[in-house]
C-alpha positions as CSV (number, residue, x, y, z in Angstrom):
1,X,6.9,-1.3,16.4
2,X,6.6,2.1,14.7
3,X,4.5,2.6,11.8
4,X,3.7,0.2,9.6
5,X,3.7,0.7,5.9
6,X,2.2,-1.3,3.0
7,X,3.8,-0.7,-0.7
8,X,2.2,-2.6,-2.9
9,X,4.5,-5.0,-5.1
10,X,4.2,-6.5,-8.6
11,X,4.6,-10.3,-6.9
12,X,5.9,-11.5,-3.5
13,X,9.4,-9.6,-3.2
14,X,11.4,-7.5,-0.9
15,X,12.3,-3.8,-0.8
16,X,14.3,-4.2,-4.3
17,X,10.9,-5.5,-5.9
18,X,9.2,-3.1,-8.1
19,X,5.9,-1.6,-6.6
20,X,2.8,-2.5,-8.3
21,X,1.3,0.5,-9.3
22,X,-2.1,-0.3,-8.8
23,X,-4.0,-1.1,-5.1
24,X,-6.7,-3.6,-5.7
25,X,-4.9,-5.7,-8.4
26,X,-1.3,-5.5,-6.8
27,X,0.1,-9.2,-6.7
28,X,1.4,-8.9,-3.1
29,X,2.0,-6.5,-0.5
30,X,4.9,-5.8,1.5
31,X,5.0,-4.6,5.0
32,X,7.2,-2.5,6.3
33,X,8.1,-0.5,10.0
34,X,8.9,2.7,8.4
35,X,11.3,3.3,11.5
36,X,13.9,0.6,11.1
37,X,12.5,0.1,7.6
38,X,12.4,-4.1,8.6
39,X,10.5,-6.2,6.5
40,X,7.3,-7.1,9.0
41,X,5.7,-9.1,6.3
42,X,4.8,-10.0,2.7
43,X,1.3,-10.7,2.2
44,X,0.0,-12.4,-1.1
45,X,-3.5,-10.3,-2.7
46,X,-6.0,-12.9,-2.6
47,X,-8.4,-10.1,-4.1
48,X,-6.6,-10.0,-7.1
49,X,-8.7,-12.1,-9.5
50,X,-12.1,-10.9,-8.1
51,X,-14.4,-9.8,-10.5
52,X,-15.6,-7.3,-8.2
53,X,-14.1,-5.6,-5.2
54,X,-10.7,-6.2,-5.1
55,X,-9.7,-2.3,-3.5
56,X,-12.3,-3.3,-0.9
57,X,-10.9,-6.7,-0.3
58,X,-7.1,-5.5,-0.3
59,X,-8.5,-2.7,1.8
60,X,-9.8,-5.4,4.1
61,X,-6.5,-6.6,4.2
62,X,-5.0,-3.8,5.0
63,X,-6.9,-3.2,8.0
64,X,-5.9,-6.8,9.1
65,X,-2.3,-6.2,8.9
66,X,-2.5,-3.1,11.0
67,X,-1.0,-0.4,8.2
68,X,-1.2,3.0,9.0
69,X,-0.5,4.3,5.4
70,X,-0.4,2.3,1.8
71,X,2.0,3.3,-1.0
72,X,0.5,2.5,-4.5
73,X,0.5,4.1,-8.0
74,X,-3.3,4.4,-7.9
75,X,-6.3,4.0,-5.7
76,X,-9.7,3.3,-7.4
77,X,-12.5,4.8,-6.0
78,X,-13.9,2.0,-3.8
79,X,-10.4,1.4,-2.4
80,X,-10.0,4.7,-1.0
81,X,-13.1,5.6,0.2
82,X,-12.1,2.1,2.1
83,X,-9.1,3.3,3.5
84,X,-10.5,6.6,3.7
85,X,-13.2,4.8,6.4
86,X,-10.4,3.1,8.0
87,X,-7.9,6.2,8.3
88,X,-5.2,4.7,6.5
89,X,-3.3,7.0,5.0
90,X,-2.6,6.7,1.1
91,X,0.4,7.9,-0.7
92,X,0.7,8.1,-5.0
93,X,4.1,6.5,-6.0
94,X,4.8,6.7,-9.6
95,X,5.6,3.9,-11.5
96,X,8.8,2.3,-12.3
97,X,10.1,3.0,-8.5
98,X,11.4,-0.1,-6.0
99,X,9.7,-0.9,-2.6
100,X,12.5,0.6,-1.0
101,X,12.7,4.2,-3.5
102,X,8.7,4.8,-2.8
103,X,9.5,4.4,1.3
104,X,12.2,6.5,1.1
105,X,10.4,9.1,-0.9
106,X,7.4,8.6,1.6
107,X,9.9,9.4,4.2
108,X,11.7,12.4,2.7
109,X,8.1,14.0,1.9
110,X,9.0,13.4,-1.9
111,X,5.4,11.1,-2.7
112,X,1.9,13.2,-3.1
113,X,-0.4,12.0,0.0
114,X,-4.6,11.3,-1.1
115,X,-6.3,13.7,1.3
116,X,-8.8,11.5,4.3
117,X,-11.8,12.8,3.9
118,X,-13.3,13.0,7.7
119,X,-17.2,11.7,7.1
């Protein structure tokens, strides 16, 4: 398996379900070997209706699925010092894209990637 990819989705979709553009409160992620670009898995945000925490909890999430970068609209602070810690890499889609027109922008080099921070 090459690396893995989370975009974050508006509800449980596929590649031709608009991304969510923001981390903690995205209603599902999608997982995604950006190699083959085959669907790994689609996970439901359970963080979603926290009152606090939900970029550390999708974070969290994130770790446990194995991603090695996230594709989102927006990270909030928490989130990506999160990911930061983790060393997932975090890439700014904007909004109105598909799962499948922010990977392939990811791919071609066409999305703005969040610097990591090395603490």
């Amino acid at each position: 398996m090459g690396k893995l990819v989370a975009i974050t989705l508006e509800r449980t979709g596929d590649l031709d379900t608009p991304i969510d553009p923001r981390f903690g409160r995205a209603g599902a992620f999608l997982i995604v070997d950006a190699e083959t670009r085959e669907i790994v898995s689609t996970i439901e945000n359970t963080s979603v209706e926290a009152a606090h925490g939900a970029g550390t909890g999708a974070a969290a999430t994130m770790s446990g699925a194995n991603v090695n970068a996230v594709i989102s609209g927006r990270f909030g602070p928490k989130a990506y010092d999160a990911l930061n810690r983790l060393g997932i890499q975090m890439w700014n889609a904007p909004q109105g894209l598909t799962a499948r027109e922010a990977l392939d922008k990811m791919i071609a080099g066409e999305l703005t990637q969040m610097q990591i921070v090395k603490y």
